[in-house]
C-alpha positions as a Python dict, from the first residue, in 0.01 Angstrom:
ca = {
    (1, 'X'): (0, 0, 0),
    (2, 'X'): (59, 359, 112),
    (3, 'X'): (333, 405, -129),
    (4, 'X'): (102, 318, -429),
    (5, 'X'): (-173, 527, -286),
    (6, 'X'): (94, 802, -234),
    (7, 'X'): (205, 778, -615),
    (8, 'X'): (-137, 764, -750),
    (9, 'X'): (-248, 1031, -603),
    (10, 'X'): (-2, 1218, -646),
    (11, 'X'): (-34, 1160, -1080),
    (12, 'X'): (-367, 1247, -1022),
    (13, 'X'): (-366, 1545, -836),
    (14, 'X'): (-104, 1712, -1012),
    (15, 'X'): (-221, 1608, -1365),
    (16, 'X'): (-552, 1759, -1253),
    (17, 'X'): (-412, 2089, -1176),
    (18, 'X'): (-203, 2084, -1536),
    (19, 'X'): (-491, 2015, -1723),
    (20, 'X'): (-756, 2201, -1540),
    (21, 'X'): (-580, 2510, -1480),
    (22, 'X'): (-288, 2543, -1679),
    (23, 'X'): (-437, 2422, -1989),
    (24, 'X'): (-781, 2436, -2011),
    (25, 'X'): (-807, 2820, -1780),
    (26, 'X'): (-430, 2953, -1866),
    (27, 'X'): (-356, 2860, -2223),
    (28, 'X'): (-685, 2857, -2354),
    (29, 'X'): (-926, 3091, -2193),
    (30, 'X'): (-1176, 2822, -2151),
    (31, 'X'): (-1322, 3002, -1874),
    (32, 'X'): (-1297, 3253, -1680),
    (33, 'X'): (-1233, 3306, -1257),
    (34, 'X'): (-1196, 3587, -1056),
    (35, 'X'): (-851, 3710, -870),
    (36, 'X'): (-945, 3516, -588),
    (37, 'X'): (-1007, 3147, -755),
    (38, 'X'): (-698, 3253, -955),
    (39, 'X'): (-452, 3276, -630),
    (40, 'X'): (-631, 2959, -518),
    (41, 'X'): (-595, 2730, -769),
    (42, 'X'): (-198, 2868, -794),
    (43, 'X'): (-135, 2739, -449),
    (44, 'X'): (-329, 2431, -506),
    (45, 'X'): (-115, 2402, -854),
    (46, 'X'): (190, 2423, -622),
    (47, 'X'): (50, 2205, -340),
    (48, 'X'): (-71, 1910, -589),
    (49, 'X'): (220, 1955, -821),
    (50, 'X'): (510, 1952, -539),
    (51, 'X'): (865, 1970, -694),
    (52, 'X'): (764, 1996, -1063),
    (53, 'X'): (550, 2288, -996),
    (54, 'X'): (495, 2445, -1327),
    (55, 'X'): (437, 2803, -1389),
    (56, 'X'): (58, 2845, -1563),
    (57, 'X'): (225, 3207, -1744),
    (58, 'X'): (516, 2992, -1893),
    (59, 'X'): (314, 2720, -1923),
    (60, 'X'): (45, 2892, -2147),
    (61, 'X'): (270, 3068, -2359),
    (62, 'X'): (450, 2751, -2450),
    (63, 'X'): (111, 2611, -2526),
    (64, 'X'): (-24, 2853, -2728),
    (65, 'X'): (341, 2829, -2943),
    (66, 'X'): (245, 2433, -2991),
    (67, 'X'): (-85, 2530, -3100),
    (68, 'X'): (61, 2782, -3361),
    (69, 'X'): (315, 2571, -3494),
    (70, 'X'): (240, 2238, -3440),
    (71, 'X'): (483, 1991, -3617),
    (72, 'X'): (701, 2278, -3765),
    (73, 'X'): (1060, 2369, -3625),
    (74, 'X'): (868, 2670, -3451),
    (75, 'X'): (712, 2434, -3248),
    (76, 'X'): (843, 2404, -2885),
    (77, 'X'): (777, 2025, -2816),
    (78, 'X'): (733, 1810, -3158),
    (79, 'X'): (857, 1495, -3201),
    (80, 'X'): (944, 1560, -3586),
    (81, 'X'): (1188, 1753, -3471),
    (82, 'X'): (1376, 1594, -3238),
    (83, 'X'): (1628, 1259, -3208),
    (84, 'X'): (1394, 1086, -2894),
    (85, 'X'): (1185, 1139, -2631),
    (86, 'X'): (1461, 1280, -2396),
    (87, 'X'): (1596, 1511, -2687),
    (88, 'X'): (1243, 1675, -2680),
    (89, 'X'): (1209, 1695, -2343),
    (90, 'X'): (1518, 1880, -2307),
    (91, 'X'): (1405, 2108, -2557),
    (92, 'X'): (1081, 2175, -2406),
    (93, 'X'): (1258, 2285, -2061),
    (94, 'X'): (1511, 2506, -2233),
    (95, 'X'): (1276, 2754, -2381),
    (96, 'X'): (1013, 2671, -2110),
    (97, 'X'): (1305, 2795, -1869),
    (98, 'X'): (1346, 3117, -2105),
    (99, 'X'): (992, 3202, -2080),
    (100, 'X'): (993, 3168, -1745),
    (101, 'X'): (1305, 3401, -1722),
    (102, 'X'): (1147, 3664, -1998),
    (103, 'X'): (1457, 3567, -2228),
    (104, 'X'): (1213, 3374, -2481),
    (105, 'X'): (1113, 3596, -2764),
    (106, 'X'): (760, 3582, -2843),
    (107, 'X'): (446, 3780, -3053),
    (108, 'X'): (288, 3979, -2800),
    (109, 'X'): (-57, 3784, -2873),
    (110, 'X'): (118, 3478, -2701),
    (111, 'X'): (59, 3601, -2348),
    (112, 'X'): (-286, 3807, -2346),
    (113, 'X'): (-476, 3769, -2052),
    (114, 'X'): (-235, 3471, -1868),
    (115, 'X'): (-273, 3447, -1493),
    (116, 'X'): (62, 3613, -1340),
    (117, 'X'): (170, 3588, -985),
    (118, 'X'): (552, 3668, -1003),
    (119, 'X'): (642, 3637, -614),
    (120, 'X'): (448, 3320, -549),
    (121, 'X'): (600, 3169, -863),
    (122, 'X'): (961, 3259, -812),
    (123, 'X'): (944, 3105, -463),
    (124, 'X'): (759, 2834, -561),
    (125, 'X'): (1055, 2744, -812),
    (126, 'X'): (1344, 2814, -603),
    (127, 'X'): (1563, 2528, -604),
    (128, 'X'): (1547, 2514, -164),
    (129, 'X'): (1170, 2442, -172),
    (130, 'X'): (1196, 2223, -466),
    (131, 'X'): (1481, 2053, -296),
    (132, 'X'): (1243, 2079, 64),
    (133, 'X'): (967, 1850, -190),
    (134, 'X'): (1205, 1634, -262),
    (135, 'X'): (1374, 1544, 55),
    (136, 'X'): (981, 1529, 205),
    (137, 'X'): (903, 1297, -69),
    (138, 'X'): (1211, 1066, 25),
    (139, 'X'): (1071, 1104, 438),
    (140, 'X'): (738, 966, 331),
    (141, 'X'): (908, 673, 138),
    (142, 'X'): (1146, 591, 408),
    (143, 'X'): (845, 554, 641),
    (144, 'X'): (656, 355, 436),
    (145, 'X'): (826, 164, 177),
    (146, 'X'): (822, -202, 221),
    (147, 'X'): (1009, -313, -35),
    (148, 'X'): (1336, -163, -264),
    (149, 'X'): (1165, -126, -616),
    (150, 'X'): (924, 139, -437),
    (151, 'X'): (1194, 377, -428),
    (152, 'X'): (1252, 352, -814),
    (153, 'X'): (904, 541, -806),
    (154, 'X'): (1084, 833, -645),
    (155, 'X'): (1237, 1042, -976),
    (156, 'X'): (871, 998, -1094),
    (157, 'X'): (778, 1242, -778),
    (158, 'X'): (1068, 1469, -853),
    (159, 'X'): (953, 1521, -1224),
    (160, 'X'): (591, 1473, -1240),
    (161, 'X'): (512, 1778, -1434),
    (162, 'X'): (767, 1718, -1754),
    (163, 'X'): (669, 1325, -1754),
    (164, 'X'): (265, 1406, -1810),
    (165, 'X'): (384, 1667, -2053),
    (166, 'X'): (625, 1399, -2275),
    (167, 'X'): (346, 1185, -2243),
    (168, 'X'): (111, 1403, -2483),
    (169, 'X'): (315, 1538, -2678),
    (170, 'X'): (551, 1249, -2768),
    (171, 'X'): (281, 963, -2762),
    (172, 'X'): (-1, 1190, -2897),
    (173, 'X'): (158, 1256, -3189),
    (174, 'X'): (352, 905, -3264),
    (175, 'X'): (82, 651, -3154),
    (176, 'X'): (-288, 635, -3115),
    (177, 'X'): (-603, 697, -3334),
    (178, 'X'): (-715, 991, -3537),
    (179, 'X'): (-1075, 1074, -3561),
    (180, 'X'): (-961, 1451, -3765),
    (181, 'X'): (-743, 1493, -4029),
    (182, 'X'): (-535, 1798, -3956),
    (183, 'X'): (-212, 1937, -4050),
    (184, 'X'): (-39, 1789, -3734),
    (185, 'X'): (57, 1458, -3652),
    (186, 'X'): (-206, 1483, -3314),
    (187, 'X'): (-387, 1143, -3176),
    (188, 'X'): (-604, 1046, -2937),
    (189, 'X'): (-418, 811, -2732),
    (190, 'X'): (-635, 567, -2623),
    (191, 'X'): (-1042, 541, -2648),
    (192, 'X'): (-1069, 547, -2255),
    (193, 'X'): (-835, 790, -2115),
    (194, 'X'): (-777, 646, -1783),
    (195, 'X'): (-439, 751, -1766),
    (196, 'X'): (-410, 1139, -1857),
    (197, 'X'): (-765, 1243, -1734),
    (198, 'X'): (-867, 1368, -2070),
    (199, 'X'): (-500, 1518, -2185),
    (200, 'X'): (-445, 1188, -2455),
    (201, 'X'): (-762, 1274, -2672),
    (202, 'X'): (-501, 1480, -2790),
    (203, 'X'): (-592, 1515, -3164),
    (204, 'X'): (-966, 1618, -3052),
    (205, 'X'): (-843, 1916, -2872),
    (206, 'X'): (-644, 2039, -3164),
    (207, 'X'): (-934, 1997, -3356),
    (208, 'X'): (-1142, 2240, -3178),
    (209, 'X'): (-846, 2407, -2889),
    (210, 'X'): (-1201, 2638, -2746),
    (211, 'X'): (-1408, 2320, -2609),
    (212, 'X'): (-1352, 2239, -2281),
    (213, 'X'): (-1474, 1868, -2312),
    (214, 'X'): (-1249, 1697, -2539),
    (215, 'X'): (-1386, 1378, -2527),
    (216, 'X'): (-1586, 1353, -2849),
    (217, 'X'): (-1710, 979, -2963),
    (218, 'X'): (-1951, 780, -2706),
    (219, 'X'): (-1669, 541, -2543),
    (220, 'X'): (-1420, 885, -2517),
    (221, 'X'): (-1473, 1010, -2117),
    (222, 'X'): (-1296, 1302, -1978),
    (223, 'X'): (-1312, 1329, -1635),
    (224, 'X'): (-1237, 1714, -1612),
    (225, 'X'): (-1512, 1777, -1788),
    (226, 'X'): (-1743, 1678, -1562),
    (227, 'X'): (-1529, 1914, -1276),
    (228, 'X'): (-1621, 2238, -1491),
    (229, 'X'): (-1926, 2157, -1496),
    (230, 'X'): (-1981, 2152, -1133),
    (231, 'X'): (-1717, 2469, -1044),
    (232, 'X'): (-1930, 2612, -1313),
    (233, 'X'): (-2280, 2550, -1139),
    (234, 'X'): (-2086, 2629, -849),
    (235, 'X'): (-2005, 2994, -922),
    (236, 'X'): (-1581, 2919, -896),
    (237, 'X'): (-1571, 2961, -1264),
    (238, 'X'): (-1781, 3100, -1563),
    (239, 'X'): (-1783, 2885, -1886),
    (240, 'X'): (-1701, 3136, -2199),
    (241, 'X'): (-1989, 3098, -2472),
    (242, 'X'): (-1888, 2902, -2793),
}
């Protein structure tokens, strides 16, 4: 029982920080924080996300690409472009890796106003502390596994990050339902979104990229929404007017 309470929390908690502050605050400049929330909700990022710890500047930039050129061979992550689901993945950490390293090139326009903490970042990617993750991850199991297929759960753990990520933008824009015609292939994945908190109504948010709830029809839910709400009431963040 731990182990599945481990591993859900664990999709959870790090999907949460993806979504919430990567996407929704870093890409998109859903709304705004000040310095302090900022550092916070990096070290949360890195606490939540462990060993896949993504970078919200990388992250937003590569985001803001997909945005631009959705479904075109600009695009950084679409499936029309590549052989499988591993082909794409691979492509989305090779020029995720070069914007991370500055070696990407970009439009300036791609990176205005992106949360930046250099030193926390390059520690928090250094292959001893993502290596320090992954051997705590393999303690825990060790402790608490109770049967051998739990540890097949384990590369899940090491990856986290780039699994969520292949899930939207491989499934969102192969399977699924479409409530907008665009000019991309986007979907909503499925009319409850239990699974990506939000992240799979994937062809709403392309529809309008500004509004932080992208649940749109009666029976779609996004439980992030609900979040900014509060940290909104709460004074942690300031929603930006439509």
């Amino acid at each position: 029982m731990e182990i599945i309470i481990f591993f859900v929390a664990h999709w959870y908690l790090s999907l949460f920080t993806q979504t919430f502050f990567h996407h929704r605050y870093s890409a998109h400049k859903m709304f705004t924080m000040t310095k302090f929330w900022e550092k916070f909700f990096f070290l949360i990022s890195f606490i939540f996300q462990g060993s896949s710890y993504l970078s919200p500047n990388a992250y937003g930039i590569l985001h803001r690409l997909h945005h631009a050129y959705a479904d075109t061979e600009k695009d950084p992550h679409s499936p029309m472009f590549s052989k499988n689901l591993f082909d794409m993945m691979y492509k989305t950490k090779v020029i995720y890796s070069a914007l991370f390293r500055g070696t990407f090139e970009y439009e300036e326009r791609f990176s205005k106003e992106l949360p930046e903490w250099r030193s926390f970042e390059l520690f928090a990617v250094s292959y001893p502390v993502r290596i320090s993750w992954g051997i705590g991850y393999f303690i825990f199991y060790y402790h608490f596994a109770t049967e051998w297929w739990m540890y097949l759960l384990l590369p899940v753990h090491f990856i986290m990050g780039p699994i969520h990520g292949a899930i939207i933008n491989w499934f969102s824009h192969k399977i699924g339902y479409i409530s907008y015609k665009l000019s991309n292939t986007s979907t909503n994945l499925l009319p409850f979104d239990f699974l990506m908190l939000g992240e799979g109504y994937h062809n709403n948010h392309h529809m309008d990229s500004t509004d932080p709830n992208f649940g749109k029809k009666w029976h779609e839910f996004d439980p992030i929404y609900p979040f900014i709400l509060l940290f909104n009431f709460l004074g942690i963040i300031r929603l930006r007017k439509a």
